[in-house]
Every structure is written in C-alpha cells, then in structure tokens.
C-alpha positions as CSV (number, residue, x, y, z in Angstrom):
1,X,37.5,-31.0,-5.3
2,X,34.9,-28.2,-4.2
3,X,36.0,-25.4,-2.4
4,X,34.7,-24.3,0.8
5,X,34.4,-21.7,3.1
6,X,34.3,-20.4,7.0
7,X,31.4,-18.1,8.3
8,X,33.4,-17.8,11.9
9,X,32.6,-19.8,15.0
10,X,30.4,-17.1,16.4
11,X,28.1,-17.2,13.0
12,X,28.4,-20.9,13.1
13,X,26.8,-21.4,16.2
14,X,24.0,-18.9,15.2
15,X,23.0,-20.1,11.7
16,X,23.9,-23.6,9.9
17,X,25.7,-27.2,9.5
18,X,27.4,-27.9,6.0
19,X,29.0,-25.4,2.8
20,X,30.9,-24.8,-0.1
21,X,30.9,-21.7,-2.3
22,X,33.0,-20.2,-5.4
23,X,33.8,-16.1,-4.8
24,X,36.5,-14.0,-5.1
25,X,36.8,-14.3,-0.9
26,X,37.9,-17.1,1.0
27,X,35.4,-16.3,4.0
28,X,32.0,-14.9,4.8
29,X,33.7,-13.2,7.9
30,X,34.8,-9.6,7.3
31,X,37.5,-7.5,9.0
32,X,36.3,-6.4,12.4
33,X,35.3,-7.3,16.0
34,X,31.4,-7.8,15.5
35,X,30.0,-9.8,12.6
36,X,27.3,-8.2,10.5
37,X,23.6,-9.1,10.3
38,X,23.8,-10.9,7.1
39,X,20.6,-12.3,4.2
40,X,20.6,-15.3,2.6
41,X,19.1,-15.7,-0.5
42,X,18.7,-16.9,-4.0
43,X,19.0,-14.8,-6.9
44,X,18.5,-16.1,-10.8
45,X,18.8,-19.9,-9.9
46,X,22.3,-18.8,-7.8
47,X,22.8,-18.3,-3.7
48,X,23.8,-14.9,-2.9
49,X,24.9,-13.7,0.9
50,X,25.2,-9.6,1.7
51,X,25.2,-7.6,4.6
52,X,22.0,-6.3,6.1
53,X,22.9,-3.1,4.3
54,X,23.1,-4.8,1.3
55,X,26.9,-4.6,0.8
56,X,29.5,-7.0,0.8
57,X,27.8,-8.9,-1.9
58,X,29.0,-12.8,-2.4
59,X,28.0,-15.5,-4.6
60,X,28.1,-19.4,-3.2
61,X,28.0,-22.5,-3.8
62,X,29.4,-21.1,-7.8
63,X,30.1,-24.8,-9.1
64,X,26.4,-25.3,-8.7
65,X,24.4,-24.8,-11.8
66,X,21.5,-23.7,-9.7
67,X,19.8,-23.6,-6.3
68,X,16.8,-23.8,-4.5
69,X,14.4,-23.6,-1.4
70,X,17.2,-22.7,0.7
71,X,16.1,-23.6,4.6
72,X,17.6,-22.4,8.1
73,X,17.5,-25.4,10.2
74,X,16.1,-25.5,13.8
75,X,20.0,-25.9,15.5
76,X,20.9,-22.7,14.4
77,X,24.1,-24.1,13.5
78,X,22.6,-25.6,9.2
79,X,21.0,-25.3,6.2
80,X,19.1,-27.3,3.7
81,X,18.5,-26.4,0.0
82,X,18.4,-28.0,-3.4
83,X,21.0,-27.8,-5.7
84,X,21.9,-28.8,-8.9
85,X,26.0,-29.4,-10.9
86,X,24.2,-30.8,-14.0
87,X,20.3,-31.9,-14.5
88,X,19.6,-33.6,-11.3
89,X,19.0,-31.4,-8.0
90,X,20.6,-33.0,-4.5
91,X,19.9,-32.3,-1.2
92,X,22.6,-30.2,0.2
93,X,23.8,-29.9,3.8
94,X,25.8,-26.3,4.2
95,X,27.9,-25.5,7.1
96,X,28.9,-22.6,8.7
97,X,31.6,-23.9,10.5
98,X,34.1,-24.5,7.3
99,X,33.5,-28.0,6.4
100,X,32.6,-28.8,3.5
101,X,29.1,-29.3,1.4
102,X,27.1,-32.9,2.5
103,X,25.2,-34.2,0.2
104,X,21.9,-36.0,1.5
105,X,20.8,-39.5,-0.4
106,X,17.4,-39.5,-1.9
107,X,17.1,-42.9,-3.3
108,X,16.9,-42.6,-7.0
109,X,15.6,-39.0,-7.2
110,X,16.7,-35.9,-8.5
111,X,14.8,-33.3,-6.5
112,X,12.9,-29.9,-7.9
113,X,11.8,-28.4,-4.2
114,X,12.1,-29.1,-0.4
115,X,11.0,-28.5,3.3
116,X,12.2,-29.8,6.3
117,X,9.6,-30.2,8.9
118,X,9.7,-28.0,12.1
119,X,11.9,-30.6,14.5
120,X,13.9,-31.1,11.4
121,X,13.7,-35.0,11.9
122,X,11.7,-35.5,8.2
123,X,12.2,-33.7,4.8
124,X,9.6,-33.8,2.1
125,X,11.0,-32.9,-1.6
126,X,9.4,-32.7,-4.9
127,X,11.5,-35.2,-6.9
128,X,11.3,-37.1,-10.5
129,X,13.4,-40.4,-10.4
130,X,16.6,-40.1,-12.7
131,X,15.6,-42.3,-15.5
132,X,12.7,-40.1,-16.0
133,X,14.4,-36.7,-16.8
134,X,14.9,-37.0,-20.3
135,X,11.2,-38.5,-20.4
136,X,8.5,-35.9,-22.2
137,X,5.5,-35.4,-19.9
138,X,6.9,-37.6,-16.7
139,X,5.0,-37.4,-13.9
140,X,6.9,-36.2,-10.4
141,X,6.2,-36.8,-7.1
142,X,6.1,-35.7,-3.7
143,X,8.3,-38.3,-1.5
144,X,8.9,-37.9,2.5
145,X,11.7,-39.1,4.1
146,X,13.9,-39.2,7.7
147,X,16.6,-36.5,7.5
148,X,19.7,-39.4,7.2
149,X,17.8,-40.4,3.8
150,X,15.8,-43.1,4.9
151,X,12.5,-44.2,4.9
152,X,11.4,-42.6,1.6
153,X,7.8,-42.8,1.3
154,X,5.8,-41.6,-2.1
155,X,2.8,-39.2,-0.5
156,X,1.7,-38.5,-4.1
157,X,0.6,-42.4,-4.5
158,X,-1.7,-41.6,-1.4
159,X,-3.6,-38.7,-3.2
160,X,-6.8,-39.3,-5.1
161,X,-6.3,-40.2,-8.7
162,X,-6.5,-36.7,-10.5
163,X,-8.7,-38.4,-13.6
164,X,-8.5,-35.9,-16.5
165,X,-6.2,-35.9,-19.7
166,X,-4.3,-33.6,-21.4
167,X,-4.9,-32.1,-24.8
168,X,-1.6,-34.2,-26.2
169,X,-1.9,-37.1,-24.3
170,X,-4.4,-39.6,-22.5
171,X,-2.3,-39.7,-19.6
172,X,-2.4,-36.9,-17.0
173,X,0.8,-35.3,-16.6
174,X,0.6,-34.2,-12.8
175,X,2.7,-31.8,-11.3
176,X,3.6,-31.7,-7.5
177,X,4.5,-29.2,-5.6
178,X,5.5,-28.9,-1.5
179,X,3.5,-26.1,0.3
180,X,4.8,-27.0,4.1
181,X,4.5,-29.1,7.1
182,X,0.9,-28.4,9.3
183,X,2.6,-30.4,12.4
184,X,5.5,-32.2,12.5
185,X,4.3,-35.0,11.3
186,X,1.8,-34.0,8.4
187,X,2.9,-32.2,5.3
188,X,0.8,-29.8,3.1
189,X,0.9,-30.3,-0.8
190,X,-0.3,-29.1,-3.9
191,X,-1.4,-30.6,-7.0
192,X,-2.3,-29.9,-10.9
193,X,-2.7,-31.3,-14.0
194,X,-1.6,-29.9,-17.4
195,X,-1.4,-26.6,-15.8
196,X,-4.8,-26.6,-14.2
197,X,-7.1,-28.4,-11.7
198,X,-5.1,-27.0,-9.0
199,X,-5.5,-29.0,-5.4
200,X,-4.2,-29.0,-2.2
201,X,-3.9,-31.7,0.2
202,X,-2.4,-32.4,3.6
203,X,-1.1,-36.1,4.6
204,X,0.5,-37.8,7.3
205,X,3.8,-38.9,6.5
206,X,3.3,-42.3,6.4
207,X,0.5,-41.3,3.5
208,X,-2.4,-41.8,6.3
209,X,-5.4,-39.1,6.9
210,X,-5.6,-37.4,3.4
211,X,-7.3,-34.5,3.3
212,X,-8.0,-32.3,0.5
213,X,-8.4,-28.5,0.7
214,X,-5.5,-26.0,2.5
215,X,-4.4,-26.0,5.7
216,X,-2.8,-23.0,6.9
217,X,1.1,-22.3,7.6
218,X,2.4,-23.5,11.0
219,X,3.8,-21.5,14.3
220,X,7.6,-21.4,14.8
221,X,6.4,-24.1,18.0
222,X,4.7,-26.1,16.0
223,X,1.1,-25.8,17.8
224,X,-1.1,-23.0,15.8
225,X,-1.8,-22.6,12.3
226,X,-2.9,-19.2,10.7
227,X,-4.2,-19.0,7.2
228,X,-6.7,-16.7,5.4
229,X,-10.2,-17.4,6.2
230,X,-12.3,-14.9,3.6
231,X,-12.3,-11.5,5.0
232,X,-10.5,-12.6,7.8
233,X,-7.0,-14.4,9.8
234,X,-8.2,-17.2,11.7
235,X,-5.6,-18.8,13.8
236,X,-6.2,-22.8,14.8
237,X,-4.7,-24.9,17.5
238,X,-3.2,-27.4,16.4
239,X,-3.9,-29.7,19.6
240,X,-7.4,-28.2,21.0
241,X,-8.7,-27.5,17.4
242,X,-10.0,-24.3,18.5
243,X,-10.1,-21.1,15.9
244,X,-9.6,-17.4,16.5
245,X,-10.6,-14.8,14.3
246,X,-8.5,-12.0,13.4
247,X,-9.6,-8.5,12.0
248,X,-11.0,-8.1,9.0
249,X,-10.8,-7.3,5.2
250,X,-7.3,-9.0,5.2
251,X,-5.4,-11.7,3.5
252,X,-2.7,-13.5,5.5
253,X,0.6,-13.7,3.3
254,X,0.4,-17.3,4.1
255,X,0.4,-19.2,0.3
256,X,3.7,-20.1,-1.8
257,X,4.0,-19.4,-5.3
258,X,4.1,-22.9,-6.2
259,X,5.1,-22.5,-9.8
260,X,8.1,-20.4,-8.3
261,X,8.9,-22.9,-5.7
262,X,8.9,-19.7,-3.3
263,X,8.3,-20.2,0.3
264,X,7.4,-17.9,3.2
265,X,5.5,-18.3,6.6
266,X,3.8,-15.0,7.9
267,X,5.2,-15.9,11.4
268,X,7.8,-14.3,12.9
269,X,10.8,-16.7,14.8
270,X,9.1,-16.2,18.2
271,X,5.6,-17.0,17.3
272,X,4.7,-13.1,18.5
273,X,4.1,-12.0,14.7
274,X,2.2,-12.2,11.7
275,X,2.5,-10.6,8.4
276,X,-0.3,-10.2,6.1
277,X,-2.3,-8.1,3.4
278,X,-5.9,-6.1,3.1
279,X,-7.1,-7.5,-0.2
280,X,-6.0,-5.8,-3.1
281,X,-4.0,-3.6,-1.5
282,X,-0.1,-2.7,-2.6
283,X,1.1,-2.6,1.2
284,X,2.3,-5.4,3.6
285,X,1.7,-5.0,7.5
286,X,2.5,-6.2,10.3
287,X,0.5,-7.0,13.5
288,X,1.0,-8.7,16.8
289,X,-0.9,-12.9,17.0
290,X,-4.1,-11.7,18.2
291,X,-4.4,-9.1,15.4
292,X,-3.8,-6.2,17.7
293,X,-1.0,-3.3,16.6
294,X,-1.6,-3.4,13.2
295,X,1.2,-1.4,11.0
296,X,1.7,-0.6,7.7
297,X,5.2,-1.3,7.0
298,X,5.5,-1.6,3.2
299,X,3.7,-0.1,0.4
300,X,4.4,1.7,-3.1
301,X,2.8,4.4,-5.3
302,X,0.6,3.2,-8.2
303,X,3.0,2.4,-10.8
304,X,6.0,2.4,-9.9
305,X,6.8,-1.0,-7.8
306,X,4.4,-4.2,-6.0
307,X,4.9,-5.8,-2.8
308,X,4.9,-9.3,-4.3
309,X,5.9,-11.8,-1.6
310,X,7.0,-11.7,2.6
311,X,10.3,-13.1,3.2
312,X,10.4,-13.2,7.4
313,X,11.1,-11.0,9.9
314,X,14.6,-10.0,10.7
315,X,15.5,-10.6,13.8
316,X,13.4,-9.6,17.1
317,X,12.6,-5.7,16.0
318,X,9.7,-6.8,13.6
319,X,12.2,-5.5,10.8
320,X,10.8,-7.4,7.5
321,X,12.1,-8.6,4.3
322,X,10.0,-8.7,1.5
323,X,10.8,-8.3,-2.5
324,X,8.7,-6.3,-4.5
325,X,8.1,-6.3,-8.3
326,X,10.0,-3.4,-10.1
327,X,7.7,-2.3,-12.9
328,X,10.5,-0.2,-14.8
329,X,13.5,-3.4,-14.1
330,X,11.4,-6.0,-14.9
331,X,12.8,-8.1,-12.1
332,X,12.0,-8.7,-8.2
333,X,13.7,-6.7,-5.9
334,X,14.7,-7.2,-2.4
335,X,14.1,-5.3,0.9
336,X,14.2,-5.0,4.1
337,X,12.2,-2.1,6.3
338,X,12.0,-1.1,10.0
339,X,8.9,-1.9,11.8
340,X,7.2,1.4,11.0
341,X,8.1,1.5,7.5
342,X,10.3,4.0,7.9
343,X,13.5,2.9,7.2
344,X,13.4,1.0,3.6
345,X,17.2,-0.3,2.6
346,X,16.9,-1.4,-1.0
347,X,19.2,-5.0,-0.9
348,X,18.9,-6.0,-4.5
349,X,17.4,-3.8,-7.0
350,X,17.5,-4.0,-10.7
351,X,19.9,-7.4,-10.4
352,X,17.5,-10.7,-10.8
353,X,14.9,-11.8,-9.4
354,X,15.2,-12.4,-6.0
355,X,13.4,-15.1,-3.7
356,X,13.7,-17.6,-0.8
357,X,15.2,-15.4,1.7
358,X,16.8,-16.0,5.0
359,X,17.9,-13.7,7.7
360,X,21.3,-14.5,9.2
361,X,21.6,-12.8,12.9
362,X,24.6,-10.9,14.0
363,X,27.2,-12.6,16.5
C-alpha cells in the first residue's frame, strides 16, 4: 500500500487534489500557527518540496522511480505530473488534502510528458503505447484527451508526414514533444526526426486546423499570447487577432527545453507580468504586459554561474524563481530573488539538477 500524506486544510484549499510521498515526516505541515510559502519541484528524476527559504527539505512520492512535468491545477486545490514505479509513466493526481495518489487512465500508454490545458478540462501527454517500450527506434506520440481519461485522440497522426530516414533505418524515428496549450482548445507541439528537423505545430484537439510554425505561450486567462518576435515581445489577442509590440533587443523566456521536458510560461498568475531576456545576455528581467518597468532581477559574473531557465513568479510581489547553471557544480541550481534583484535566496545549490518548479503560497 502507498503511503500518503496531509499538507493541512488551509494549504489544501490553496494548492492541489490527490498525493502520496515516502519521507522521514508524516506531513508537509510544520509546527506553528502560519504555514510557510513552500516550492515544488523536481530534482534528478525525484519531487522535492522546501520552504521558500529553502529549508525543511522533503522528498515525495519516494516509491516512484521518477517524476515529471509536475502541474498546479487551476482549483487551487491539485496537481498533475507524470510518474513512473517501473518503465511506464502514469498520470498522477496528488492531493493536498491527505488522500491518497489517483492514478489517471491513458488507454494503453505509458506517458514521457504532460500539460493540462488552462480550464483543466483536456490533458495532452507525450506517450508510447506499452507494447512498444522494449521496441528499438518506436515512434511516440502526442495524444489529447478529457481529464476523466476519455476521448483519447492521436494529434501526431494529424501532423504532416516528416519524410526523411535515418542513417540506421529507412523508417523515421520521430520524437514528440508537448510545448503547451495556445487556447483552451488548441495545443502547441513539437517535432524531430533522428535528432533533427526540428518543427513546431499547433492543432485543435480534435486534430483540426494544423499549423506549422510556433505560437507563443498563453495568458493565465486564456486570451493573449506573447512570444519572441525577432528583436522584439509581441503580444497577440487571442480573440481580436491583434499584436503589440514590446521593446526591443529582447527574447521572451517563452520556449521549453523540449529535450528536457522543462516547462515555463513568462506570465505571471495575474496576467500583469512577463519575464524575458535581451539576447545574449546572462540576466533575466522582469517587466510589466505592455513592456513598461523593465528590471533586471537576475544576472551573474562571467564565469561563475548562467541564468538557464524562468520558473514563475512567486506569488503577487514579482518575486521569481529561476535555476541557473553552476559552472564549478556541474548541476542546475535553484533560486528565487526579490523583484529588484536584491534579495537572492539560493534554494538548491550544488544538489541535482533542478527543474519544473511550482510555487506553493502561504495560508
């Protein structure tokens, strides 16, 4: 039987909806009348939990071999991830409210990657059916389904044939990869082929309206998209069509790390904030929608670390998490800093690689 544990009824309400987890505590709730900020996050393949200060360290979900794309669900109350007690990753439910870990039926799949669309009503997962694990070169796929685990539908048989072969085999071996949902109802992908020929596509769920190129990464409301557009931000209505353009010289931090299965949206909860970078720079900053109020809130001497990937905003001070690459480590460490920079708390350095963050607020 799996273990499970209790994050507190005032946590609950504020955060998730299923969970187990293996640690040397019973409960995420510490000693005390007000519950810490806490970050959520995975860690070399495991999910780790801490306390905004970085203390109070816990692993969960320890009978799992490993875990992934970890997602804080729009009730406030769940989240989804991948996770994996042998070869073949299911779709996990974790609560906060100490019941135990649901596991979500994907047909016949064993699942790599997921997101849950804005309203929470689909998921789309990267998944390779069960009899094809142990099969050299197999092919996966990108399917889309209701969040009870119905309706599966294969968006990857609605792409364009990739053509091409590989060097050891006439038969393209295609890799699939989930970027995002554009709108509620049409999901972002990304596509290559023996490790090159990279694409991206967006699709309705029911595999209508293909289109290839990249999209953007959707508001927390569902109705504007921001992505990099050259030198500049360019923010798009979802509904009226119509683009605005956003200073200049910069790159949005808008694009996951597909190989990595890392995810991130440059938007913080309230829609108010975006996060982006000046090309080539080592800094991250921080500015309001319209591109006014730019600050520098991250950034490292030559040499010594590399602001590698934006994890979110935590919670309404524009206070960011982001993980930089620790040249003298070797790994990916994990931070979070005040709105002006000022204030960096290291949260994981020198541990593991740390990714797929998600900021738990106090109650």
């Amino acid at each position: 039987m799996r273990p499970s544990f209790s994050l507190g009824r005032k946590l609950a309400a504020a955060v998730f909806a299923a969970v187990t987890m293996v640690s040397c505590s019973d409960s995420l709730v510490q000693p005390g009348p007000t519950e810490p900020d806490r970050v959520l996050f995975v860690r070399n393949h495991s999910l780790m939990v801490m306390d905004a200060d970085g203390g109070n360290e816990q692993r969960l979900l320890g009978s799992y071999d490993w875990v992934d794309t970890p997602q804080l669900m729009p009730d406030g109350r769940s989240v989804l991830l991948v996770g994996a007690q042998t070869y073949c990753g299911k779709l996990l439910a974790l609560p906060l409210d100490g019941g135990a870990t649901r596991t979500i039926a994907t047909g016949d799949y064993c699942l790599r990657a997921m997101r849950a669309s804005p309203s929470a009503g689909h998921v789309v997962f990267v998944g390779l059916e069960e009899a094809q694990l142990s099969v050299s070169g197999a092919n996966t796929k990108i399917i889309v389904m209701k969040a009870d685990g119905t309706g599966l539908t294969d968006l990857s048989a609605a792409l364009p044939a990739p053509g091409g072969s590989c060097s050891s085999s006439p038969t393209p071996k295609v890799t699939h990869h989930v970027m995002g949902w554009v709108s509620h109802s049409r999901v972002q992908l990304y596509r290559h082929v023996c490790g090159f020929g990279a694409k991206y596509f967006t699709v309705n769920i029911d595999g209508s309206d293909v289109t290839e190129g990249y999209a953007g990464m959707i508001s927390p409301d569902g109705r504007r998209l921001l992505r990099g557009g050259g030198a500049s931000l360019v923010v798009t209505d979802v509904t009226t069509g119509v683009q605005s353009v956003i200073g200049s010289e910069a790159l949005v931090v808008d694009r996951a790390a597909p190989s990595q299965h890392e995810f991130t949206s440059p938007w913080s909860a309230d829609g108010s904030h975006i996060a982006y970078q000046h090309s080539g720079s080592n800094a991250l900053y921080i500015a309001r929608a319209d591109g006014s109020n730019a600050q520098l809130v991250a950034g490292f001497p030559a040499g010594e670390r590399t602001v590698s990937a934006f994890w979110g905003f935590a919670g309404t001070n524009n206070r960011v998490l982001y993980t930089a690459w620790n040249l003298a480590a070797g790994t990916y460490d994990l931070y979070l800093l005040t709105n002006d920079g000022s204030s960096p708390v290291p949260l994981s350095v020198g541990k593991g690689n740390a990714r797929n963050v998600i900021w738990i607020p106090a109650r």
